[in-house]
FIPA-50325 format. One line per field, with one value per residue (C-alpha): residue number from 1; y, x, z; residue in three letters. Coordinates in Angstrom, 1 decimal, padded with zeros to 4 digits. Example, Ala and Ser with C-alpha at 12.3 -4.5 7.8 and 13.67 -1.06 7.14 Angstrom:
2
seq: (1  2) $
Y: (-004.5  -001.1) $
X: (012.3  013.7) $
Z: (007.8  007.1) $
type: (ALA  SER) $
//
This chain:
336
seq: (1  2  3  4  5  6  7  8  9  10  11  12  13  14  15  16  17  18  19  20  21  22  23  24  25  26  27  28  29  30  31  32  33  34  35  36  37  38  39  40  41  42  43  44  45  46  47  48  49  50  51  52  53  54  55  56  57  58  59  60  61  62  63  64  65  66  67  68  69  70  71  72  73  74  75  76  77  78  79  80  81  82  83  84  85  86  87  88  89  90  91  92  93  94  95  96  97  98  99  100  101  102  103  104  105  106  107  108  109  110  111  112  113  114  115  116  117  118  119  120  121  122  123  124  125  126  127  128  129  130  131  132  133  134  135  136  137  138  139  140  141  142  143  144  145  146  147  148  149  150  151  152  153  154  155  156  157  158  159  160  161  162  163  164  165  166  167  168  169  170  171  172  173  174  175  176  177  178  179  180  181  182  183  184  185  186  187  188  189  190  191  192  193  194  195  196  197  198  199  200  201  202  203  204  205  206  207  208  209  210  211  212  213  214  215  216  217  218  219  220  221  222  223  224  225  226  227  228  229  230  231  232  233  234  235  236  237  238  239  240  241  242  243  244  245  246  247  248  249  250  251  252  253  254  255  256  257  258  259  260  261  262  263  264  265  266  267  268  269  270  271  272  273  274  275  276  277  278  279  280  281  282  283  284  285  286  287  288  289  290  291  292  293  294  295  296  297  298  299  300  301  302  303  304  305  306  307  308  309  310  311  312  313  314  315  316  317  318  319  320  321  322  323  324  325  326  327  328  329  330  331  332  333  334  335  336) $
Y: (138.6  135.7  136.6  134.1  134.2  132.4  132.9  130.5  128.7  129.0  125.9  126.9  130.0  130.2  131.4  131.1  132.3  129.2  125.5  125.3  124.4  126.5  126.7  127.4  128.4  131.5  132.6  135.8  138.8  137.3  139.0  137.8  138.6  137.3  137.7  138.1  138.1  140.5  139.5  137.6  135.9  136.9  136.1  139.1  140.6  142.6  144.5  141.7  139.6  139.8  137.8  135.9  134.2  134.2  133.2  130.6  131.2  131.3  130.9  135.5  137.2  134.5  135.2  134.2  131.7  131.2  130.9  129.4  131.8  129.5  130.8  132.5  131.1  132.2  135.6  137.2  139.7  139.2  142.5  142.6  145.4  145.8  147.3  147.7  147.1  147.1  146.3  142.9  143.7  146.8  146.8  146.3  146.0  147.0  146.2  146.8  143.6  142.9  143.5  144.2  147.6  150.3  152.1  148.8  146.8  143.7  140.3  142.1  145.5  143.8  146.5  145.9  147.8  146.3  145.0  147.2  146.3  144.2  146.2  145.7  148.6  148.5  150.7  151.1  150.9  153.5  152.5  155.0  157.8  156.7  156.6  154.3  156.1  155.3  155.2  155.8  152.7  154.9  157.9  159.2  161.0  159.3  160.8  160.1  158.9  158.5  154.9  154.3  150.5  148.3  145.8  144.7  141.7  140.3  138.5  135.3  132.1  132.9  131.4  128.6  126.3  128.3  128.6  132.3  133.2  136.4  138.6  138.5  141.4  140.8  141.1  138.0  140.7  139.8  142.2  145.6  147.4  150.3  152.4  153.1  149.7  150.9  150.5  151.8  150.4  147.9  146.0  144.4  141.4  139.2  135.5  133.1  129.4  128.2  129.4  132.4  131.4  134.7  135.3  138.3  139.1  141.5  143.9  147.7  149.8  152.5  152.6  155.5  155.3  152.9  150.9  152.4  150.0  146.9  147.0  148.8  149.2  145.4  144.6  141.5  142.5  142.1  142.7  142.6  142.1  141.8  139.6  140.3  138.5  140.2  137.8  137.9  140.5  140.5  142.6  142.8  143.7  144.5  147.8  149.9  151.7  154.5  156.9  159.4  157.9  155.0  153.4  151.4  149.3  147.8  145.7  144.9  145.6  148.2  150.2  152.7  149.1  149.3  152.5  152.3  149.1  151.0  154.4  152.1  150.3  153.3  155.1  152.5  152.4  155.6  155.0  152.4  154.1  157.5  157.1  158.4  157.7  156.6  160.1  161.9  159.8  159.9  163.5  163.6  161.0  163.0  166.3  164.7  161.5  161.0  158.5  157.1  154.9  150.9  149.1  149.5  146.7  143.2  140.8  142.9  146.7  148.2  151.7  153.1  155.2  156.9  159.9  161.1  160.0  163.1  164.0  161.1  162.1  159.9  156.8  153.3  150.6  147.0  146.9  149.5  146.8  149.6  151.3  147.8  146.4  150.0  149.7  145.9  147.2  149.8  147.0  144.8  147.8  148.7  145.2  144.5) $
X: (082.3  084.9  086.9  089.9  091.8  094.9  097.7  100.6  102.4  105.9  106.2  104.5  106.2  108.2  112.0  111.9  110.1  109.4  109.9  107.7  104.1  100.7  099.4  095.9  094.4  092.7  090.2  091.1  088.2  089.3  089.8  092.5  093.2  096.5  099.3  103.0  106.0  108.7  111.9  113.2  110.0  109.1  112.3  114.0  111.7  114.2  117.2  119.0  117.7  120.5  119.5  123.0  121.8  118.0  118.0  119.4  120.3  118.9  115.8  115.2  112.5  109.7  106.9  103.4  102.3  102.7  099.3  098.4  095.7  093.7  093.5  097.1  099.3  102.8  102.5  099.5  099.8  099.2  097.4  097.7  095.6  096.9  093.7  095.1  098.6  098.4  100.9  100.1  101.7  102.6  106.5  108.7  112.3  115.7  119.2  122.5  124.5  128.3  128.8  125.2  124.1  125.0  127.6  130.1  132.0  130.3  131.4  131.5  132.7  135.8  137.4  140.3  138.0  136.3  132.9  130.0  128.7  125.3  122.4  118.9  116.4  113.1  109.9  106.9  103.8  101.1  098.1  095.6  098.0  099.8  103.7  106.3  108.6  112.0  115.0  118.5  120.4  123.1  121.2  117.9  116.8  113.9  111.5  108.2  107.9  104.7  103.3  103.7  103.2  104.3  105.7  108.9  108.7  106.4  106.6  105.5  107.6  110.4  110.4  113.1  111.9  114.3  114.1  114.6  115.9  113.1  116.2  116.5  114.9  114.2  112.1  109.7  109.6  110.9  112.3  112.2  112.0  110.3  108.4  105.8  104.6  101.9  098.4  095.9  098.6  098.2  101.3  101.4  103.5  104.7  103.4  106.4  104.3  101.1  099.3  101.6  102.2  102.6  103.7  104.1  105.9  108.5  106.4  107.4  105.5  108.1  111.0  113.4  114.3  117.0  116.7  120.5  121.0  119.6  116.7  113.2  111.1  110.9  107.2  104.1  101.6  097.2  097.6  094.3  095.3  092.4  094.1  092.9  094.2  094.6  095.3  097.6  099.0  103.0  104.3  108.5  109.6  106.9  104.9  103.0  099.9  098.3  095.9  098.0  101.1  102.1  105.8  108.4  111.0  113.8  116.3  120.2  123.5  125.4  122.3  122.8  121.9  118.8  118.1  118.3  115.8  113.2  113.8  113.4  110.6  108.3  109.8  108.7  105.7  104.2  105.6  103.3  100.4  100.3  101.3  104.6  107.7  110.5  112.7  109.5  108.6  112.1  112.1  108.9  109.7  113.1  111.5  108.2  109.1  110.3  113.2  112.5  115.4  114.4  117.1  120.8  121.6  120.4  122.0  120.3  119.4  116.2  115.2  111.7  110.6  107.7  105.5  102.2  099.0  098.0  100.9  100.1  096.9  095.8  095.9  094.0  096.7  095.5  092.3  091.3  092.4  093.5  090.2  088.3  090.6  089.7  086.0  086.2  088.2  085.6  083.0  085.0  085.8  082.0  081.0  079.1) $
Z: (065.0  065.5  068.9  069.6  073.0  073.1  076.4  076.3  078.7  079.5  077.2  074.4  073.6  070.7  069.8  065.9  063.0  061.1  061.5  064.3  064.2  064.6  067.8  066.4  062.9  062.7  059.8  058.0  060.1  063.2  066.3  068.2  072.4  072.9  075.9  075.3  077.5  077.8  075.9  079.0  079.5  082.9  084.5  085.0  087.9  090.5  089.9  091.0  088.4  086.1  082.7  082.6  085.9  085.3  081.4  079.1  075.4  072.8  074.9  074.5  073.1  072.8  070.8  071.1  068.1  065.4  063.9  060.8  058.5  057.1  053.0  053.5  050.7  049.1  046.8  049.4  052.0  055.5  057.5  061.2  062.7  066.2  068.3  071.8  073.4  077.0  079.6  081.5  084.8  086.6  086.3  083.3  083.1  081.3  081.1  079.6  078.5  078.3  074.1  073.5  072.5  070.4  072.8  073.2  071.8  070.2  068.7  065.4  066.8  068.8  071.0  073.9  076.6  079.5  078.6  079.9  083.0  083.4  085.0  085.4  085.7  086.7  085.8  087.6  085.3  086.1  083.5  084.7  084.4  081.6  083.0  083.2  085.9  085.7  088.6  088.3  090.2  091.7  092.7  093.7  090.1  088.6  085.7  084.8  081.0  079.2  078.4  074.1  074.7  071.6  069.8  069.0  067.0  064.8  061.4  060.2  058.5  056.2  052.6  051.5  055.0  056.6  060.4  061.9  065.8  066.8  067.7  064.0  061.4  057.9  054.8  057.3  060.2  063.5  065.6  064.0  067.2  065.8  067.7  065.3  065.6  068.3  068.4  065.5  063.0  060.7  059.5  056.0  055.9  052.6  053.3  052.3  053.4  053.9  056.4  056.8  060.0  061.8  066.1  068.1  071.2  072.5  074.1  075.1  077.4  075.5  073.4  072.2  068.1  067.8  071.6  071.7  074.9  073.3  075.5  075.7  078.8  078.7  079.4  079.2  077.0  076.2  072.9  070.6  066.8  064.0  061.1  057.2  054.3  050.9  048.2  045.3  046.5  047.3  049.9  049.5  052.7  056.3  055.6  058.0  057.5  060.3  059.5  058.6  057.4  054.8  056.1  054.8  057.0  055.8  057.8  057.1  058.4  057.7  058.6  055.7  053.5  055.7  055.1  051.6  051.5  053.7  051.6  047.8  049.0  049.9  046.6  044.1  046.4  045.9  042.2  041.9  044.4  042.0  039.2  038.6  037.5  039.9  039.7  040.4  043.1  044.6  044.5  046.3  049.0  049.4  050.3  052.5  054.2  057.2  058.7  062.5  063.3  064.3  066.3  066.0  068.2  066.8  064.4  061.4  061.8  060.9  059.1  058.6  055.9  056.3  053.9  054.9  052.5  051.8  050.0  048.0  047.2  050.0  048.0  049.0  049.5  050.3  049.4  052.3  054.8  057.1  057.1  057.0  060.1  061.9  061.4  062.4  065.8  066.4  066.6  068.7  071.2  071.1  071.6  068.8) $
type: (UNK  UNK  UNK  UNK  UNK  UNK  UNK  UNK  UNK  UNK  UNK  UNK  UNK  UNK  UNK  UNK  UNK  UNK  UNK  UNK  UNK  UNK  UNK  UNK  UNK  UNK  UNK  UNK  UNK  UNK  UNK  UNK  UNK  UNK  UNK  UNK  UNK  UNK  UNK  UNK  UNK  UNK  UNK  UNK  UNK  UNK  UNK  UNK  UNK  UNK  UNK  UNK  UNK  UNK  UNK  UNK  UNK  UNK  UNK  UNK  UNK  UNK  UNK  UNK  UNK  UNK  UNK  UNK  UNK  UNK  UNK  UNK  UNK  UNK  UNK  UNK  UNK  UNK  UNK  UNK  UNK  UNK  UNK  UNK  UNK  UNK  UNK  UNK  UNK  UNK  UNK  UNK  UNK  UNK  UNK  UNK  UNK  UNK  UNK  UNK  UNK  UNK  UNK  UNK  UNK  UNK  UNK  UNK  UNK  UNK  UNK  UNK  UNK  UNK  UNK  UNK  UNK  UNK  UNK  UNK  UNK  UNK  UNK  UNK  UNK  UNK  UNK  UNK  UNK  UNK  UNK  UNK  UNK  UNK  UNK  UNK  UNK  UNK  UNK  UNK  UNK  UNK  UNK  UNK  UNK  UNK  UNK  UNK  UNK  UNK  UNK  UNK  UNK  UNK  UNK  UNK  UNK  UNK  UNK  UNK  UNK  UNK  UNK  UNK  UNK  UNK  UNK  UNK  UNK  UNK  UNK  UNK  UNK  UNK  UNK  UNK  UNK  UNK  UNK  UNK  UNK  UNK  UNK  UNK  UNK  UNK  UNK  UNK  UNK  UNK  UNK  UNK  UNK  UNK  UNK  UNK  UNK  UNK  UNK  UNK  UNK  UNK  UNK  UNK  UNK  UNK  UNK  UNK  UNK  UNK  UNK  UNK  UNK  UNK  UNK  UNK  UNK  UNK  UNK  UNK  UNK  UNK  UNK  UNK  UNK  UNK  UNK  UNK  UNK  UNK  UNK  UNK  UNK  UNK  UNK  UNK  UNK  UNK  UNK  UNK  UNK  UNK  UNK  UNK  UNK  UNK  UNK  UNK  UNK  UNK  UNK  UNK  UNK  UNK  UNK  UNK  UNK  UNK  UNK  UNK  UNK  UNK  UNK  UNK  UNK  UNK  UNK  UNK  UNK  UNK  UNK  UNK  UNK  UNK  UNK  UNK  UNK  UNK  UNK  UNK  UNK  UNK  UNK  UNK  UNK  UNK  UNK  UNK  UNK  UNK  UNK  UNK  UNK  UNK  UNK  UNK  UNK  UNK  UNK  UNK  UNK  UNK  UNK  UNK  UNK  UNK  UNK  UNK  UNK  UNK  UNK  UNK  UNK  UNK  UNK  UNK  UNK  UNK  UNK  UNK  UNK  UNK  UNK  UNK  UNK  UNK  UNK  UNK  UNK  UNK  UNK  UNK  UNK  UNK  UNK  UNK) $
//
């Protein structure tokens, strides 16, 4: 079994999706133990810690990466089996941001109120019981949660040469802040360039659908992925596989446009997966599937559309990379 460690330095993080390049190459079966920052890179530490003072744009949400998969060429499909998600440090933060969030007015939302103010929260992180507990600032009421750590963004390079900011969701990845990217899921993402070149980051030791703030439970993560390569195979827009559940994301704005994308792709999907035609299959996906919200907050907005396999007959998609990726993580977990 090929096991790869890789924590960056503060330098070596990176703030785009393409037009950077690889860290390290990877070989498609590898195991990879990586470490990624919260989205304000560790700066943000204290309630008084507010990210206007502590941070510089555009220099948010870093991402660990990218990595070039060696094999990985335009027209394939990258899998990324994440095996464990695990909060890095013991406290995790969160904010609200003058015109950020889905409860202000924004740049594109232009409203004559007073901006909202900035505020930092911070969690304690309880790993052996499984809470983040949160605190109200201006009273005494706090509430244990339960842990769901994981990821916010992750993609690799977009086609054309073009150069991406992480904030940004779309058919490369990035930051889909959906909360179904957790681990025992493997994401299936389209490779644009050679090598792929795929980074993750933007941890979340838990998020509600749709990170209505802006922010997450803001948290550094050990994050284990095991990285497969299908070839030949195109993948339009990031899909999810678990072991119950096939997904579909979708990211645009007005967020109806990315709910249509993420409802169209797992349509002609399970089309495609069983058989039938498209009205069947959008009758079918209309009366089983499911529709977790993403982010409504970022420069694109993201939609998930999810049906369960067995209403699909329990179809394999990918060459049983999911099942392959699981067995592989089992291995690795049982140290063999």
């Amino acid at each position: 079994m090929n096991i790869v460690s890789y924590q960056p330095t503060p330098e070596e993080l990176s703030y785009t999706f393409g037009g950077r390049a690889a860290v390290g190459k990877v070989r498609p079966g590898t195991i990879m133990e990586l470490y990624t920052e919260d989205c304000f890179g560790g700066r943000v530490r204290s309630v008084a810690d507010l990210p206007s003072r502590v941070c510089e744009f555009p220099y948010l949400n870093p991402v660990t990466g990218p990595f070039h998969v060696e094999g990985a060429e335009p027209g394939d499909t990258l899998a990324l089996h994440f095996v464990s998600i695990t909060p890095a440090r013991d406290w995790a933060v969160s904010t609200t941001f003058p015109h950020f969030g889905a409860l202000t007015g924004t740049h594109t939302t232009a409203m004559l109120q007073p901006p909202l103010e900035e505020r930092v929260w911070r969690y304690d992180l309880d790993l052996e019981r499984g809470v983040a507990v949160y605190h109200a600032r201006n009273s005494d009421f706090s509430v244990e949660l339960p842990l769901d750590p994981m990821h916010g963004t992750v993609g690799v390079a977009p086609a054309a040469n073009e150069s991406r900011m992480t904030i940004t969701p779309d058919a490369h990845g990035g930051n889909m802040d959906t909360p179904e990217l957790r681990a025992g899921v493997t994401v299936y993402l389209g490779v644009n360039v050679e090598g792929a070149m795929f980074s993750i980051g933007d941890g979340h030791a838990r998020q509600g659908h749709g990170e209505v703030c802006g922010t997450a439970v803001e948290a550094a993560m050990r994050t284990v992925v095991a990285v497969e390569l299908i070839k030949r195979v195109p993948t339009p827009w990031p899909r999810l596989e678990d072991d119950l559940y096939l997904m579909s994301t979708g990211s645009a704005r007005p967020l109806e446009d990315a709910y249509r994308i993420s409802q169209h792709d797992l349509v002609t999907w399970s089309a495609a997966l069983t058989g039938l035609d498209e009205l069947d299959a959008y009758q079918l996906v209309s009366q089983a599937g499911e529709a977790p919200v993403g982010n409504v907050c970022d420069t694109n907005y993201t939609m998930v559309a999810k049906v369960p396999k067995a209403y699909l007959g329990g179809p394999s998609v990918y060459e049983s990379a999911h099942t392959r990726l699981r067995d592989l993580a089992e291995r690795y977990a049982s140290g063999r």
